[in-house]
C-alpha positions in Angstrom: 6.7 89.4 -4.9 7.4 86.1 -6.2 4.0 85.1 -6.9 4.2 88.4 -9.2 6.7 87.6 -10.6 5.3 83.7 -11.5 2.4 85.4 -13.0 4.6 87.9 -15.1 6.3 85.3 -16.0 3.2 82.7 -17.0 1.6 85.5 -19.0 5.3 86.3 -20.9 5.4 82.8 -22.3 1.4 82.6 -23.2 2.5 86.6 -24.7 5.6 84.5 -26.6 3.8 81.0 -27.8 1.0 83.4 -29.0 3.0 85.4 -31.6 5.2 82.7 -32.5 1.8 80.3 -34.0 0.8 83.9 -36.1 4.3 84.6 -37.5 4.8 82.8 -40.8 7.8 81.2 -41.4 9.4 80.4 -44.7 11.7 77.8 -45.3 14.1 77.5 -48.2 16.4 74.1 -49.9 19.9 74.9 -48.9 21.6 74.6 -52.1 25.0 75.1 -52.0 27.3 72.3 -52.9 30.8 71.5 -51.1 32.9 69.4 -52.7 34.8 66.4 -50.0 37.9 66.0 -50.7 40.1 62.7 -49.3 42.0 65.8 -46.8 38.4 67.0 -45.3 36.9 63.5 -45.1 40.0 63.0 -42.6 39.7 66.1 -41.1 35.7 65.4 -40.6 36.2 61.7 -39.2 39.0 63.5 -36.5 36.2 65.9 -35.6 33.8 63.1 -35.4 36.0 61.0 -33.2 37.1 64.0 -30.4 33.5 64.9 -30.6 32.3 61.6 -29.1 35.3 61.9 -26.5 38.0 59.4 -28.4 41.0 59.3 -27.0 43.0 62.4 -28.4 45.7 60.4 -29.8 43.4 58.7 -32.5 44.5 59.2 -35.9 42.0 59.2 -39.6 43.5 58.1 -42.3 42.8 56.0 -45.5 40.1 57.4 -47.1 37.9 55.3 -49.3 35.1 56.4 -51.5 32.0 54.4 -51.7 29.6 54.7 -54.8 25.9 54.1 -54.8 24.4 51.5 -57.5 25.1 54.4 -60.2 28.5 55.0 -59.9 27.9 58.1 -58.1 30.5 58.5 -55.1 28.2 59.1 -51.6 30.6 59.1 -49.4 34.0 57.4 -47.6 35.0 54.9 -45.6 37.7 56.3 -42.8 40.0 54.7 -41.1 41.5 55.5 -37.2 44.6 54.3 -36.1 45.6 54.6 -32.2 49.5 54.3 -31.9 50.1 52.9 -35.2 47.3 49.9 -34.4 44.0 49.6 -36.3 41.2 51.5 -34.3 38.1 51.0 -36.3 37.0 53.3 -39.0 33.4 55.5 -39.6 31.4 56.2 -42.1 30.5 59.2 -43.7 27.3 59.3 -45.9 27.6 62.9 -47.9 24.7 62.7 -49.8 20.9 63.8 -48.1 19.0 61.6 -50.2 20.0 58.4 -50.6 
């Protein structure tokens, strides 16, 4: 039984690798835009932080924008504050091509 079940098995994935090289697939440019403001770069650094497994207590704050060589803003500079101490800060690129 189980050696039918291998074989089912073998021939199911040789069945599924098969269709998936003869089915085209089309991809397209995302291009909607969102706009960061100073409230979701903080809410995006907090994310960031618990997401790596920062102590829960950190706190963002202090957004900074940063500007490429044309003036055009690219992204922030965040701060993190644990109990009202400086606690490093990230940075968040917003722009795909840089």
């Amino acid at each position: 039984m189980r050696k039918i079940f291998k074989r089912f098995a073998s021939l199911l994935t040789i069945f599924i690798l098969t269709i998936m090289s003869i089915v085209p697939v089309h991809a397209s440019e995302n291009t909607s835009v969102v706009n960061v403001t100073d409230d979701l770069a903080i809410q995006m650094a907090e994310r960031f932080a618990k997401g790596i497994g920062e102590n829960s207590n950190i706190v963002a704050n202090n957004p900074r924008k940063f500007y490429d060589t044309t003036g055009q803003a690219i992204g922030y500079i965040v701060n993190y504050n644990l109990e009202n101490k400086p606690y490093g800060y990230v940075v968040l690129i917003l722009r795909v091509n840089l």
